[in-house]
N, C-alpha and C positions, 0 to 999 in steps of 0.2 A: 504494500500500500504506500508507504516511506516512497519508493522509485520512481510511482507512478504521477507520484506527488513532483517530484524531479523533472522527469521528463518531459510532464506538463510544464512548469515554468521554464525549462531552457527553452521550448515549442515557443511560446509566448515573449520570450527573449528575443530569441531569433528572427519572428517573424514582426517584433515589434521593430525590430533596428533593421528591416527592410520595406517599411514603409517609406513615400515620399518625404522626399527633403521639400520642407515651403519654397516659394518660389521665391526668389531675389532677386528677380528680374528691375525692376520696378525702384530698387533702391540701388542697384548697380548702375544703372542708366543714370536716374542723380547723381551718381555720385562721379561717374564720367564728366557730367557736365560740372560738375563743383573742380574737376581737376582742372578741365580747360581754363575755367577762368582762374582757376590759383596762380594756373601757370602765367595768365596774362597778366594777372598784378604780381605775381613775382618779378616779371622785368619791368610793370612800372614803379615797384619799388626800388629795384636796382639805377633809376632814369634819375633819380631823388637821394642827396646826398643826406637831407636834411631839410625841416622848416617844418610848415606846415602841412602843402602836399604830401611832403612822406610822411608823416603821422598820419593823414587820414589813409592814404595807401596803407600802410601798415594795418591800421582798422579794421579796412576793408579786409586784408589779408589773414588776420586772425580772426574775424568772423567766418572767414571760408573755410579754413579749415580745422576751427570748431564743429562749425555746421558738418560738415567730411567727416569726422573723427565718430559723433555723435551716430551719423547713420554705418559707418562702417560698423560700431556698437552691434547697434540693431540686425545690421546681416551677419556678422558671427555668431548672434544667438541665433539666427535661424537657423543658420548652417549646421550649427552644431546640436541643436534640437534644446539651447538655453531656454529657458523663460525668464526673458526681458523684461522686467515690469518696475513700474515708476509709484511711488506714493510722493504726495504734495500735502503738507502741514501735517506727516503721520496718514492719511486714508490715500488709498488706492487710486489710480489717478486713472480716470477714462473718457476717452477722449470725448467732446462737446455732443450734442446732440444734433444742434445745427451744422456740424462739420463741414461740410459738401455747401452749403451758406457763406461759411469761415472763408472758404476755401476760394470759392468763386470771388468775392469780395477783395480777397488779398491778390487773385490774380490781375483784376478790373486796377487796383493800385498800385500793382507793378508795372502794369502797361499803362498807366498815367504818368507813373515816374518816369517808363523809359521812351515816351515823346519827347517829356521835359527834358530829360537827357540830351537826345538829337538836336531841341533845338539850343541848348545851353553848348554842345559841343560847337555849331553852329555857328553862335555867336563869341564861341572862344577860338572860332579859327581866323575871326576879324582883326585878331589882335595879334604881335607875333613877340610881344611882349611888353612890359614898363606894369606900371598897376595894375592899370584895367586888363591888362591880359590874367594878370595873377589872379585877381578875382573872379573873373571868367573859369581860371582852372579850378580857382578853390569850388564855385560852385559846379562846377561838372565833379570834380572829387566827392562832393558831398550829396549830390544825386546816388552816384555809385555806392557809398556807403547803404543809403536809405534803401536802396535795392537792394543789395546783400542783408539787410536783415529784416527787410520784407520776406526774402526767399527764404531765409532761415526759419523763419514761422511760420512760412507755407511748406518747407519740407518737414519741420516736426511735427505740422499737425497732420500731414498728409500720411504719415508714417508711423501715427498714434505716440509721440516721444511729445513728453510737456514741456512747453517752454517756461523758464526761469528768467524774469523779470526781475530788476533791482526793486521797481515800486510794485507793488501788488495790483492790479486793474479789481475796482470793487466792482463787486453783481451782487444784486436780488440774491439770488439764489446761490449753490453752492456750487453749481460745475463751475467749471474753469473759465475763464470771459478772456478773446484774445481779441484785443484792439490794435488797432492799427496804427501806423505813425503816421500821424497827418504830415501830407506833404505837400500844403499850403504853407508851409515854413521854408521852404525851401526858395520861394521867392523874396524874403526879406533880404537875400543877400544881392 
């Protein structure tokens, strides 16, 4: 009885660790795309000895790959059959209900920001430098920032991973509230 007891769990052993591996299709393609642009502001930090430019480069550059680091996370637990899971102030963190809401919303304001971009690049290729071009760059630098961690809130919510704000965004209620960074600030400069 003892062996039969045996057999049956290595049968269920066996057959458990030949079940499908989840798919990571979906967070490898991100994360392709989070290389390419590391790679592009790696050389526009290299471009930047110093000042302010390279601080926001820089920024921009370790928010990319936080962001990279965070979902690479996520596909070694699946790969490896981990359970990945997140709690926020102690309870279990799951992701918004509106999600797919969240999600659309954050894209709609990336593609706000990145018109504003074209034409802020636009208007900084009038200049070939003195002030006004430096200002010109700074805000083109600081569009790019405001993208990069738009996307970083749209790849961890898209990815179920909670994002960690320095101020907390109040809500009603208890799920997680992800607001957006108004990018009507962006014209003050």
């Amino acid at each position: 009885m003892f062996n039969y007891f045996k057999i049956l769990l290595l049968g269920i052993l066996l057959l458990s660790g030949c079940s499908n591996v989840p798919s990571t299709e979906k967070i490898e393609s991100d994360i392709g795309l989070l290389d390419k642009e590391i790679k592009e502001t790696t050389a526009t930090v290299k471009d930047y000895s110093g000042g302010l430019l390279a601080i926001l480069a820089n920024v921009r550059l370790e928010t990319l790959q936080s962001t990279k680091a965070m979902l690479e996370q996520k596909k070694t637990g699946l790969k490896r059959y981990i359970p990945v899971s997140y709690s926020v102030d102690g309870k279990k963190y799951s992701s918004p209900k509106n999600k797919n809401d969240l999600l659309r919303e954050l894209e709609q304001d990336i593609e706000n920001l990145k018109n504003d971009l074209a034409k802020a690049e636009k208007e900084s290729e009038q200049y070939g430098g003195g002030l006004l071009g430096v200002l010109y760059l700074t805000q083109v630098a600081t569009i790019k920032n405001s993208i990069a961690f738009l996307e970083q809130k749209r790849l961890l919510l898209k990815h179920d991973i909670p994002y960690y704000s320095i101020l907390p965004a109040t809500s009603k209620s208890n799920e997680p509230s992800f607001k957006s960074t108004p990018g009507k600030d962006i014209d003050k400069f």
